[in-house]
Backbone atoms as SQL, in Angstrom:
CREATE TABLE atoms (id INTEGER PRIMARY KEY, chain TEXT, resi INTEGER, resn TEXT, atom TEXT, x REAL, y REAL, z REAL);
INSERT INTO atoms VALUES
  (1, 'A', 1, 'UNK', 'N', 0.846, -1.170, 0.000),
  (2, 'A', 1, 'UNK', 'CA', 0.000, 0.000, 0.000),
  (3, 'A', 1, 'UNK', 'C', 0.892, 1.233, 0.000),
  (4, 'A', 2, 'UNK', 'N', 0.628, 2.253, -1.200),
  (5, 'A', 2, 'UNK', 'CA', 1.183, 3.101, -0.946),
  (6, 'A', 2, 'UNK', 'C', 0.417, 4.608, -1.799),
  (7, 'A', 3, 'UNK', 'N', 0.523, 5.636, -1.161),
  (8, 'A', 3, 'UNK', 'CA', 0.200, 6.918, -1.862),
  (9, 'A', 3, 'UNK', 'C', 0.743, 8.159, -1.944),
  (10, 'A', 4, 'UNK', 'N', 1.022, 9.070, -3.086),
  (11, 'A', 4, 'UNK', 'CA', 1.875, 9.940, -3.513),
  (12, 'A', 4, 'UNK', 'C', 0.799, 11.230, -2.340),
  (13, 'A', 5, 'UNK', 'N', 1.693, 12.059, -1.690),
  (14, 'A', 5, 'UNK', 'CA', 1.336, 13.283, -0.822),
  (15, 'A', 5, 'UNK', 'C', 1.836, 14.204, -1.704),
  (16, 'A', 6, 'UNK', 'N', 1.174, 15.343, -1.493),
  (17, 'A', 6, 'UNK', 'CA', 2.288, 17.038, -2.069),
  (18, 'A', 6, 'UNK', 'C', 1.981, 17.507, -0.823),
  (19, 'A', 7, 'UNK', 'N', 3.437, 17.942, -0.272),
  (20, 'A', 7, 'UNK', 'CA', 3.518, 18.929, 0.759),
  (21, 'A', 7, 'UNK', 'C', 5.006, 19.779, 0.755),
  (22, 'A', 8, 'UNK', 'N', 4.432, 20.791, 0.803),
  (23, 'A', 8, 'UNK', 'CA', 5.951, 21.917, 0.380),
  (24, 'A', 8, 'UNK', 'C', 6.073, 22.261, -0.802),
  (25, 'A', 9, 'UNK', 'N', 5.304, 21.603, -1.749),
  (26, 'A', 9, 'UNK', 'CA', 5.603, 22.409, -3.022),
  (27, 'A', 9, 'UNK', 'C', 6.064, 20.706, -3.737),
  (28, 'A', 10, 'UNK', 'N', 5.787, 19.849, -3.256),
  (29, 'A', 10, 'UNK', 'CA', 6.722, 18.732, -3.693),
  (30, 'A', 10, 'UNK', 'C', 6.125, 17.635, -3.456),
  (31, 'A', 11, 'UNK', 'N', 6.453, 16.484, -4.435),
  (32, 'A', 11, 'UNK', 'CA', 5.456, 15.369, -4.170),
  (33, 'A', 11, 'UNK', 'C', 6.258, 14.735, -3.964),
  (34, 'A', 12, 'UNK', 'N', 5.899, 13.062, -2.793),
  (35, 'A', 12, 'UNK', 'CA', 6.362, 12.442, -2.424),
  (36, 'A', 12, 'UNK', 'C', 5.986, 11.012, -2.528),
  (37, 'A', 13, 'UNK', 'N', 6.360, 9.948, -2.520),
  (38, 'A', 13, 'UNK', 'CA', 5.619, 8.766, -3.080),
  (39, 'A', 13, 'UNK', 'C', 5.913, 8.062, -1.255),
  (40, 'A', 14, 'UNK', 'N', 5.063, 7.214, -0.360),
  (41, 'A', 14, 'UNK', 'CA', 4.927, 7.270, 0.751),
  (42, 'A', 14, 'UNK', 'C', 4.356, 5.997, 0.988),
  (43, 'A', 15, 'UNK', 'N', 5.268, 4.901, 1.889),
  (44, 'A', 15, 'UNK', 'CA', 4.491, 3.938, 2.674),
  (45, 'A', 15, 'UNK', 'C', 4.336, 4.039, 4.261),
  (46, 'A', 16, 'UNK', 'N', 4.065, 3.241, 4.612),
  (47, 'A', 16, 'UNK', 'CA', 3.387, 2.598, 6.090),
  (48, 'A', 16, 'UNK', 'C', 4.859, 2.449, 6.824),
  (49, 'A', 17, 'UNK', 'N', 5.606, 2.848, 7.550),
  (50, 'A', 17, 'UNK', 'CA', 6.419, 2.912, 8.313),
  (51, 'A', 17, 'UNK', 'C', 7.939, 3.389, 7.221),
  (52, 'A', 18, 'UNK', 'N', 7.822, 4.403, 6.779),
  (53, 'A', 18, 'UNK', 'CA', 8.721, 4.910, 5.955),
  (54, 'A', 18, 'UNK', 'C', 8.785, 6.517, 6.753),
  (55, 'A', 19, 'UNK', 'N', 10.381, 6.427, 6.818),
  (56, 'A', 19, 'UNK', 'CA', 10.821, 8.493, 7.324),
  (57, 'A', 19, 'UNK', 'C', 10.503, 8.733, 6.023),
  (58, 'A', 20, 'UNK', 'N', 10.103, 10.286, 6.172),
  (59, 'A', 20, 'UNK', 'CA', 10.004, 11.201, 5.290),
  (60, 'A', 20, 'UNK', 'C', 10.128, 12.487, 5.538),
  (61, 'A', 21, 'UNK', 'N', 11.821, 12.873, 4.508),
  (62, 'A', 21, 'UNK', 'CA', 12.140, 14.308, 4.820),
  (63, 'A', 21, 'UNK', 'C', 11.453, 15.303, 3.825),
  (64, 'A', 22, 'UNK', 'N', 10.423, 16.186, 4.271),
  (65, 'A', 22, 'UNK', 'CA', 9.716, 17.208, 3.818),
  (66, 'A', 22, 'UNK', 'C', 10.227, 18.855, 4.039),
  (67, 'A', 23, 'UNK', 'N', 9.592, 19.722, 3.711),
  (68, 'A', 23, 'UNK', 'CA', 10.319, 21.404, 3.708),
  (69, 'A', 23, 'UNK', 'C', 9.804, 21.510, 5.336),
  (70, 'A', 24, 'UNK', 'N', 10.619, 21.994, 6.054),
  (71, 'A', 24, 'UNK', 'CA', 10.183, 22.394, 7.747),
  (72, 'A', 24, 'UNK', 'C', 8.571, 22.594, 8.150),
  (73, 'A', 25, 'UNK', 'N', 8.322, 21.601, 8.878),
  (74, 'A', 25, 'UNK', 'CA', 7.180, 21.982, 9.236),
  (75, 'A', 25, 'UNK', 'C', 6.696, 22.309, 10.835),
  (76, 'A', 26, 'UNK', 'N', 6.043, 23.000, 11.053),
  (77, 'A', 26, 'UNK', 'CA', 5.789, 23.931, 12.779),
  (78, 'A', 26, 'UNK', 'C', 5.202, 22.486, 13.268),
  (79, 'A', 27, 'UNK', 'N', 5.841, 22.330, 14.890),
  (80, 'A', 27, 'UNK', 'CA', 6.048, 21.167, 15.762),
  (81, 'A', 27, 'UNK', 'C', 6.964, 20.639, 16.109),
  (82, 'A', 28, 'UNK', 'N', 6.109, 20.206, 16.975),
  (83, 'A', 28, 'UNK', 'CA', 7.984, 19.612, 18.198),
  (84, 'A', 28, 'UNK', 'C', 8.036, 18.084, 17.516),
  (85, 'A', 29, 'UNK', 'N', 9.271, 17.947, 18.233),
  (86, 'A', 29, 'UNK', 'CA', 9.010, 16.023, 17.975),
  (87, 'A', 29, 'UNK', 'C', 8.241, 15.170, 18.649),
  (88, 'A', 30, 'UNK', 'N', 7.561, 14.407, 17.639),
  (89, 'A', 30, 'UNK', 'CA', 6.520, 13.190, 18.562),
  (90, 'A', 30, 'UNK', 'C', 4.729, 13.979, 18.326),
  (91, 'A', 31, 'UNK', 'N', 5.351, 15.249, 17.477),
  (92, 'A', 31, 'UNK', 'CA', 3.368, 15.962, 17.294),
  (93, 'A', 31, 'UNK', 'C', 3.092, 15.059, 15.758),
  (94, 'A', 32, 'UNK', 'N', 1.524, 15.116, 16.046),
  (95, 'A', 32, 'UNK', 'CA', 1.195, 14.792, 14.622),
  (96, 'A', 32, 'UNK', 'C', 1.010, 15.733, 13.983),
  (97, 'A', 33, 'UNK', 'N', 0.915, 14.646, 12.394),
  (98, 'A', 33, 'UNK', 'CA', 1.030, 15.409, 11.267),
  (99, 'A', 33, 'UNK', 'C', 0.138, 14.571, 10.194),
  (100, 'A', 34, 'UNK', 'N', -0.427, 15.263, 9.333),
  (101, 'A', 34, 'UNK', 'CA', -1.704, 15.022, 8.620),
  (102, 'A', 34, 'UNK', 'C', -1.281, 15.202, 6.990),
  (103, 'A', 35, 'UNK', 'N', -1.321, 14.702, 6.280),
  (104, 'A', 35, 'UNK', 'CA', -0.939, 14.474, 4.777),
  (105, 'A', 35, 'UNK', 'C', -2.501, 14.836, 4.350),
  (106, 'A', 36, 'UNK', 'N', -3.269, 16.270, 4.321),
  (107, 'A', 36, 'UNK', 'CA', -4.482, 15.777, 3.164),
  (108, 'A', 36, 'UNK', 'C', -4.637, 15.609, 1.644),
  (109, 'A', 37, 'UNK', 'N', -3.363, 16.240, 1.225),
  (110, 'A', 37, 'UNK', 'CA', -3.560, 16.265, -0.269),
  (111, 'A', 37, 'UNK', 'C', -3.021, 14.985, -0.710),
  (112, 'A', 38, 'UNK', 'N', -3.425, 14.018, -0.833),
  (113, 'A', 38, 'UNK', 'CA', -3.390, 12.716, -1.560),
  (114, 'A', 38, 'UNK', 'C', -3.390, 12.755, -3.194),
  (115, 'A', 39, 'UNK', 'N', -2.494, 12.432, -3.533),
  (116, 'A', 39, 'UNK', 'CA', -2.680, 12.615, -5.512),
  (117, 'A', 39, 'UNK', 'C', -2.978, 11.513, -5.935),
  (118, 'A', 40, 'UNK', 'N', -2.640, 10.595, -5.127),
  (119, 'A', 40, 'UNK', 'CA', -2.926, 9.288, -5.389),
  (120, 'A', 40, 'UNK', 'C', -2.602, 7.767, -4.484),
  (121, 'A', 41, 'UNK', 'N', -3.732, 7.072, -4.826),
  (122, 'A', 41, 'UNK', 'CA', -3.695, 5.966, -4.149),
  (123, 'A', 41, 'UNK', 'C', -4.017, 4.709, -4.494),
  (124, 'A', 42, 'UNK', 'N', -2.984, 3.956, -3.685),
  (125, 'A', 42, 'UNK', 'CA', -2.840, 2.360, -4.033),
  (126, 'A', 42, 'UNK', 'C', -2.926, 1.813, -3.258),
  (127, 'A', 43, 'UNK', 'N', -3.743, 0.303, -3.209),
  (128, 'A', 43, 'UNK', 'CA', -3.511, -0.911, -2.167),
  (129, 'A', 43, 'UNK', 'C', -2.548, -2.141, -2.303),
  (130, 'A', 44, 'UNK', 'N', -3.100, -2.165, -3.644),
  (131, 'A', 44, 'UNK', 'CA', -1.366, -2.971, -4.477),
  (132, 'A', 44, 'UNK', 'C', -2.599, -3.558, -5.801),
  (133, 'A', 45, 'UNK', 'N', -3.792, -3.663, -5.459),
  (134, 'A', 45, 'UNK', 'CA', -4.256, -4.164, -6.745),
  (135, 'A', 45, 'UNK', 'C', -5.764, -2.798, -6.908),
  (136, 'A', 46, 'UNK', 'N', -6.323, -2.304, -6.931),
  (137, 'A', 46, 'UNK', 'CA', -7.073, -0.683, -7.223),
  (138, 'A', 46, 'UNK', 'C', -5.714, -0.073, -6.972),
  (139, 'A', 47, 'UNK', 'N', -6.112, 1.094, -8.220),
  (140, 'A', 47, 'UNK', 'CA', -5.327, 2.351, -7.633),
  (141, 'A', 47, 'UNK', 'C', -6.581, 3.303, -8.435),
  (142, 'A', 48, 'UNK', 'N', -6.191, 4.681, -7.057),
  (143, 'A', 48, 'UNK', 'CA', -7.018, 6.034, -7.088),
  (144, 'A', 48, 'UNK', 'C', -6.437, 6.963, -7.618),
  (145, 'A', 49, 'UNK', 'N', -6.437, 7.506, -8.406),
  (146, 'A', 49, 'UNK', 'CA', -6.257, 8.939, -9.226),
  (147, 'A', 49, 'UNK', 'C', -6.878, 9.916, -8.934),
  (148, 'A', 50, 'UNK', 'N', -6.280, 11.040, -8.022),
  (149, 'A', 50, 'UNK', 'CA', -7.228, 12.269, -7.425),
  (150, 'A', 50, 'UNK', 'C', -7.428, 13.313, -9.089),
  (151, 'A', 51, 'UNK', 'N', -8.431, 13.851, -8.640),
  (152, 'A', 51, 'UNK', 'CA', -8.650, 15.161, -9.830),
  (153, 'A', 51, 'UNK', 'C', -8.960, 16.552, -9.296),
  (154, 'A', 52, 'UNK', 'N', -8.112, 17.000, -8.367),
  (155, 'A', 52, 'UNK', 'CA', -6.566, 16.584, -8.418),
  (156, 'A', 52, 'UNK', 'C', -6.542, 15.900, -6.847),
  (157, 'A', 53, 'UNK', 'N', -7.008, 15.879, -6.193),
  (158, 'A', 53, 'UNK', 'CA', -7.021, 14.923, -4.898),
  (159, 'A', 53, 'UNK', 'C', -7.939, 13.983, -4.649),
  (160, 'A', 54, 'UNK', 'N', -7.872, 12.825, -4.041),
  (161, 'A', 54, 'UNK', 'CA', -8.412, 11.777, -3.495),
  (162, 'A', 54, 'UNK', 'C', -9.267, 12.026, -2.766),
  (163, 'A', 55, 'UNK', 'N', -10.392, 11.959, -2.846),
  (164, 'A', 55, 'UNK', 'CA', -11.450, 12.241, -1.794),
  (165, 'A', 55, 'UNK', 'C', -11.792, 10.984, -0.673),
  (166, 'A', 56, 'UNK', 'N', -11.583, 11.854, 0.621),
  (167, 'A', 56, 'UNK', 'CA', -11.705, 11.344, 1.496),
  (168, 'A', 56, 'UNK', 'C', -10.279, 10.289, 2.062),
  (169, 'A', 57, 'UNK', 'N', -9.436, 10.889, 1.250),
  (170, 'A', 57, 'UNK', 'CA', -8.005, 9.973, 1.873),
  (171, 'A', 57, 'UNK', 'C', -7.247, 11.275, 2.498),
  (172, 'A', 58, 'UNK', 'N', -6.316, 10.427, 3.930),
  (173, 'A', 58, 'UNK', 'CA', -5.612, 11.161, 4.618),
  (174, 'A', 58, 'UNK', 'C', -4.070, 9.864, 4.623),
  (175, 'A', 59, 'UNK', 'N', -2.817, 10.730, 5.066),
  (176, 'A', 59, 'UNK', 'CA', -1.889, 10.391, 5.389),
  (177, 'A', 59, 'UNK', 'C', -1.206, 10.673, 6.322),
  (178, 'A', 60, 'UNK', 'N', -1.325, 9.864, 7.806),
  (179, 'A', 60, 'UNK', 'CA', -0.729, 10.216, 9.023),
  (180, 'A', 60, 'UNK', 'C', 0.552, 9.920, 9.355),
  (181, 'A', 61, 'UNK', 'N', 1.093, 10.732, 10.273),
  (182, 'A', 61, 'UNK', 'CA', 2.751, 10.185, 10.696),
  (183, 'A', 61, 'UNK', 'C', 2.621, 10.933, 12.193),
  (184, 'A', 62, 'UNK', 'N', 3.958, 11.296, 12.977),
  (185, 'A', 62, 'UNK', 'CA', 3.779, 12.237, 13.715),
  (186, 'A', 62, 'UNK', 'C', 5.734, 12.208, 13.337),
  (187, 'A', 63, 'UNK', 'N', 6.248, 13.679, 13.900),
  (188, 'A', 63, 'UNK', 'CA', 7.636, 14.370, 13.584),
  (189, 'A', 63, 'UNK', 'C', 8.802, 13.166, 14.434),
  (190, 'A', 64, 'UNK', 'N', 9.716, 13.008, 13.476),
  (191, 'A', 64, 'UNK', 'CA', 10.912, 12.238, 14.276),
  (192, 'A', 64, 'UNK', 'C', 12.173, 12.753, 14.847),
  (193, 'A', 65, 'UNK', 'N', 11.927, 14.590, 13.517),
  (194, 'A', 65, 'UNK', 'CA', 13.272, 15.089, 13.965),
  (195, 'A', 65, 'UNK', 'C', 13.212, 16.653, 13.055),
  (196, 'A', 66, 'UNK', 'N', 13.956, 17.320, 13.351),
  (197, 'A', 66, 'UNK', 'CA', 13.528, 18.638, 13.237),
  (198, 'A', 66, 'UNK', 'C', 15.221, 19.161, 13.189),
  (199, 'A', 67, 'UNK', 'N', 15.568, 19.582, 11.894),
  (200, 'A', 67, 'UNK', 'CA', 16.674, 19.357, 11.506),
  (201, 'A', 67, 'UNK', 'C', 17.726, 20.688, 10.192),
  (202, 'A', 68, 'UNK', 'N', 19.009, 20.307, 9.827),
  (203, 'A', 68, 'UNK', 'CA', 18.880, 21.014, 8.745),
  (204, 'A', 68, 'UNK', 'C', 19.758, 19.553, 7.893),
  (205, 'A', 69, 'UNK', 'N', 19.829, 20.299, 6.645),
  (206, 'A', 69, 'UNK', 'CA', 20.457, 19.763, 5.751),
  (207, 'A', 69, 'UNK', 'C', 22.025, 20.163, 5.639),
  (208, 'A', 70, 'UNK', 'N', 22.602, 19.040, 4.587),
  (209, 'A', 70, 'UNK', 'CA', 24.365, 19.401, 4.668),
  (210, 'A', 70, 'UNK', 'C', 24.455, 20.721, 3.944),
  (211, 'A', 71, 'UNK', 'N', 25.242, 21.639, 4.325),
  (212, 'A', 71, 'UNK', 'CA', 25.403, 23.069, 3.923),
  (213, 'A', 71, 'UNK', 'C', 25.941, 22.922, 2.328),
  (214, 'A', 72, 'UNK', 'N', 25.008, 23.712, 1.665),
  (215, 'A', 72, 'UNK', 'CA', 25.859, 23.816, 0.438),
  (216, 'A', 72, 'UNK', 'C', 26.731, 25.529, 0.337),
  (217, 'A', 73, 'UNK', 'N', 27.293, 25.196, -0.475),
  (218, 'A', 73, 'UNK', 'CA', 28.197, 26.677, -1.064),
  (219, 'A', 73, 'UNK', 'C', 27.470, 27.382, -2.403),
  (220, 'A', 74, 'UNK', 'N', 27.114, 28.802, -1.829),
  (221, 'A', 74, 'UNK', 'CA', 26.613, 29.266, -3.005),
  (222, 'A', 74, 'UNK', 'C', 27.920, 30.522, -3.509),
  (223, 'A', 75, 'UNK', 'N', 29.011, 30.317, -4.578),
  (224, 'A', 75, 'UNK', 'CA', 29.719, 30.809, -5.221),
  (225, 'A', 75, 'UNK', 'C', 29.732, 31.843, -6.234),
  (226, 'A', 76, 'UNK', 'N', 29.657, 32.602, -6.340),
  (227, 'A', 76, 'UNK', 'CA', 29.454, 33.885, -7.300),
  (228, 'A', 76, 'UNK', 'C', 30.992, 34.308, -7.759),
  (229, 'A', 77, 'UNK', 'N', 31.024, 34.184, -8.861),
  (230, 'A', 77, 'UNK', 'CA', 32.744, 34.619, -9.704),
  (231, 'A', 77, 'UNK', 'C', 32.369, 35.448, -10.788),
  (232, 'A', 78, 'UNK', 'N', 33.002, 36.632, -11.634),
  (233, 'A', 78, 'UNK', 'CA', 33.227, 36.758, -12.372),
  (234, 'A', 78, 'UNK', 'C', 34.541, 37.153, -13.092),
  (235, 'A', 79, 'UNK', 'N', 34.595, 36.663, -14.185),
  (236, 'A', 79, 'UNK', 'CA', 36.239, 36.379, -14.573),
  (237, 'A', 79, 'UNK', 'C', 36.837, 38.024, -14.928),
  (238, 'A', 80, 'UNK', 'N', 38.048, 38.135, -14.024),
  (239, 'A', 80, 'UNK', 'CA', 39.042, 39.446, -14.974),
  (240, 'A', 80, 'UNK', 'C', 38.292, 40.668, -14.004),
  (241, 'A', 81, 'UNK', 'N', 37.303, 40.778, -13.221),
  (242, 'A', 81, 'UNK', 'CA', 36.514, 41.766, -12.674),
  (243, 'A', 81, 'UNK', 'C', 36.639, 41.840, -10.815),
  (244, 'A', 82, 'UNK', 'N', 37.437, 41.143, -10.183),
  (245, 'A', 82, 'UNK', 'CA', 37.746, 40.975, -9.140),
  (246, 'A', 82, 'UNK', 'C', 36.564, 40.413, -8.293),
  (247, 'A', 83, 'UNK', 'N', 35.370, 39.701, -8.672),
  (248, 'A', 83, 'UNK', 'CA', 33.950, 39.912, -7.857),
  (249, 'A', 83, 'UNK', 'C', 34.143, 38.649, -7.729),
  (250, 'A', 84, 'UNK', 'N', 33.903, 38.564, -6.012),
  (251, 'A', 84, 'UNK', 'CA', 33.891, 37.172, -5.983),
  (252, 'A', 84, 'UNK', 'C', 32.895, 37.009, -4.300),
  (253, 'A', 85, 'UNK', 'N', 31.804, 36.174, -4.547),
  (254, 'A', 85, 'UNK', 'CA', 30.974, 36.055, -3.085),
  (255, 'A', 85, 'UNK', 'C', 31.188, 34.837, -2.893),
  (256, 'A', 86, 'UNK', 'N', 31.139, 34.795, -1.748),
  (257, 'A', 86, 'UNK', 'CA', 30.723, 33.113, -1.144),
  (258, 'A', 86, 'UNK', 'C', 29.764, 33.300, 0.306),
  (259, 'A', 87, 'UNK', 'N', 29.090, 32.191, -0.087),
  (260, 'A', 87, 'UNK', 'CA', 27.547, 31.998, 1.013),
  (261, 'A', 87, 'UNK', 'C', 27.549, 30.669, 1.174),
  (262, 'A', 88, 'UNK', 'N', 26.434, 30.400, 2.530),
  (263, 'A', 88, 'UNK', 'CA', 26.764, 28.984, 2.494),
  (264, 'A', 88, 'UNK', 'C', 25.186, 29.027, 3.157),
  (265, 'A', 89, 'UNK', 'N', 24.734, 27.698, 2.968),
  (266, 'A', 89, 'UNK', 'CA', 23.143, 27.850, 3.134),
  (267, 'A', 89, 'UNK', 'C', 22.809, 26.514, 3.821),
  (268, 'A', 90, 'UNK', 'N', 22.013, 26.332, 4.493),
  (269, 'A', 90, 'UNK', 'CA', 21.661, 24.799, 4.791),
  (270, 'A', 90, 'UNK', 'C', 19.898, 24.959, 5.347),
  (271, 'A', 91, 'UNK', 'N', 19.379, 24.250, 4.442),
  (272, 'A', 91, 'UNK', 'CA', 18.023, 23.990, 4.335),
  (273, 'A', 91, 'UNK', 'C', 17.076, 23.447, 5.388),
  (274, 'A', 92, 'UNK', 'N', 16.324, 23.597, 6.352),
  (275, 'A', 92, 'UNK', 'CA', 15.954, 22.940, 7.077),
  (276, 'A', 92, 'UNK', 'C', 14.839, 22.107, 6.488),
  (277, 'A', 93, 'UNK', 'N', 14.468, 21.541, 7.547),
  (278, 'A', 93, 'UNK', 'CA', 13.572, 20.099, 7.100),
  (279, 'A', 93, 'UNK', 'C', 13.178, 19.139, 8.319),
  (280, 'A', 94, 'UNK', 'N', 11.961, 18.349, 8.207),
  (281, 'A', 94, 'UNK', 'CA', 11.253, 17.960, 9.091),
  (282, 'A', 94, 'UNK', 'C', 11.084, 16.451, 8.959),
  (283, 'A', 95, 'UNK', 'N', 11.488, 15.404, 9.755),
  (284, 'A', 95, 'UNK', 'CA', 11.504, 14.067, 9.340),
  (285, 'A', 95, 'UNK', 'C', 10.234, 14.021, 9.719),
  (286, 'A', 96, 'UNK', 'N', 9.387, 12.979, 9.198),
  (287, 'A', 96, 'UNK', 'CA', 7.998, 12.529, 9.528),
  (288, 'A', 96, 'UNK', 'C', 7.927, 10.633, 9.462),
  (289, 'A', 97, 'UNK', 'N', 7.253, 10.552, 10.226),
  (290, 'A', 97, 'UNK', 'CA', 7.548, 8.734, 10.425),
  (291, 'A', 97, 'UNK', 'C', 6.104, 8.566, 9.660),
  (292, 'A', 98, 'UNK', 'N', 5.993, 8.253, 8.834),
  (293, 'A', 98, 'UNK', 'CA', 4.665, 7.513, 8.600),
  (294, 'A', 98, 'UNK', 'C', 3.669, 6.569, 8.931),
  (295, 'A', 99, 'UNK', 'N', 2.741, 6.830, 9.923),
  (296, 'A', 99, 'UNK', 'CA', 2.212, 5.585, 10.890),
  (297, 'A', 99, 'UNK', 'C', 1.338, 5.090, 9.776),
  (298, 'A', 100, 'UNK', 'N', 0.248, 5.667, 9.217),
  (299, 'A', 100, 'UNK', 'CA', -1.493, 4.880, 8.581),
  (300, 'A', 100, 'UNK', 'C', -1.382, 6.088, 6.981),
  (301, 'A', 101, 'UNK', 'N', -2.015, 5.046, 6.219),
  (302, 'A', 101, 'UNK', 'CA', -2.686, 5.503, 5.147),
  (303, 'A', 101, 'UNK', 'C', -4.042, 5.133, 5.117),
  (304, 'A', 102, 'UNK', 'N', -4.615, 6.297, 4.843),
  (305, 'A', 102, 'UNK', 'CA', -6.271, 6.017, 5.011),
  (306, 'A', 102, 'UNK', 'C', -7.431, 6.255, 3.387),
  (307, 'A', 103, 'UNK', 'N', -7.986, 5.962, 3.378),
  (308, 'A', 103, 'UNK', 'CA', -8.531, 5.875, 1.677),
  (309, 'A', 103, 'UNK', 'C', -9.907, 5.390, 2.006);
């Protein structure tokens, strides 16, 4: 059993005891968390095609960890002109444990 969520701007394909790192979301660790936009859903033999969501399906988890990502380098050069930046950025993000899919 499994069903695709969008949350953050981003879709995710999602089972029954699977982490899932999503864009930061408000909560401590151990709160729940509610998946309503379902795009789609499977049991392993039906599958649901939302237009554009699944009616009446939810996707629960509650937070595992509350976090950032590995820092990247954002580099700015231009050649012969002396310009040169450097930044460094690291993304936060919200693990989610996936308890139930509901349909």
């Amino acid at each position: 059993m499994y069903a695709v969520v969008a949350a953050g701007g981003k879709q995710y394909r999602v089972e029954t005891g699977e982490i899932l790192r999503v864009e930061k979301l408000a909560g401590d660790v151990g709160a729940e968390v509610a998946f309503d936009q379902v795009l789609m859903f499977s049991d392993g033999e039906n599958v649901q095609i939302g237009r554009p969501v699944v009616q009446g399906a939810s996707v629960k988890g509650h937070i595992v960890e509350q976090g950032k990502h590995k820092k990247i380098l954002v580099f700015k050069y231009k050649r012969r002109k002396r310009y040169r930046r450097k930044q460094g950025h690291r993304q936060p993000f919200t693990a989610v444990l996936i308890d139930t899919i509901e349909a």
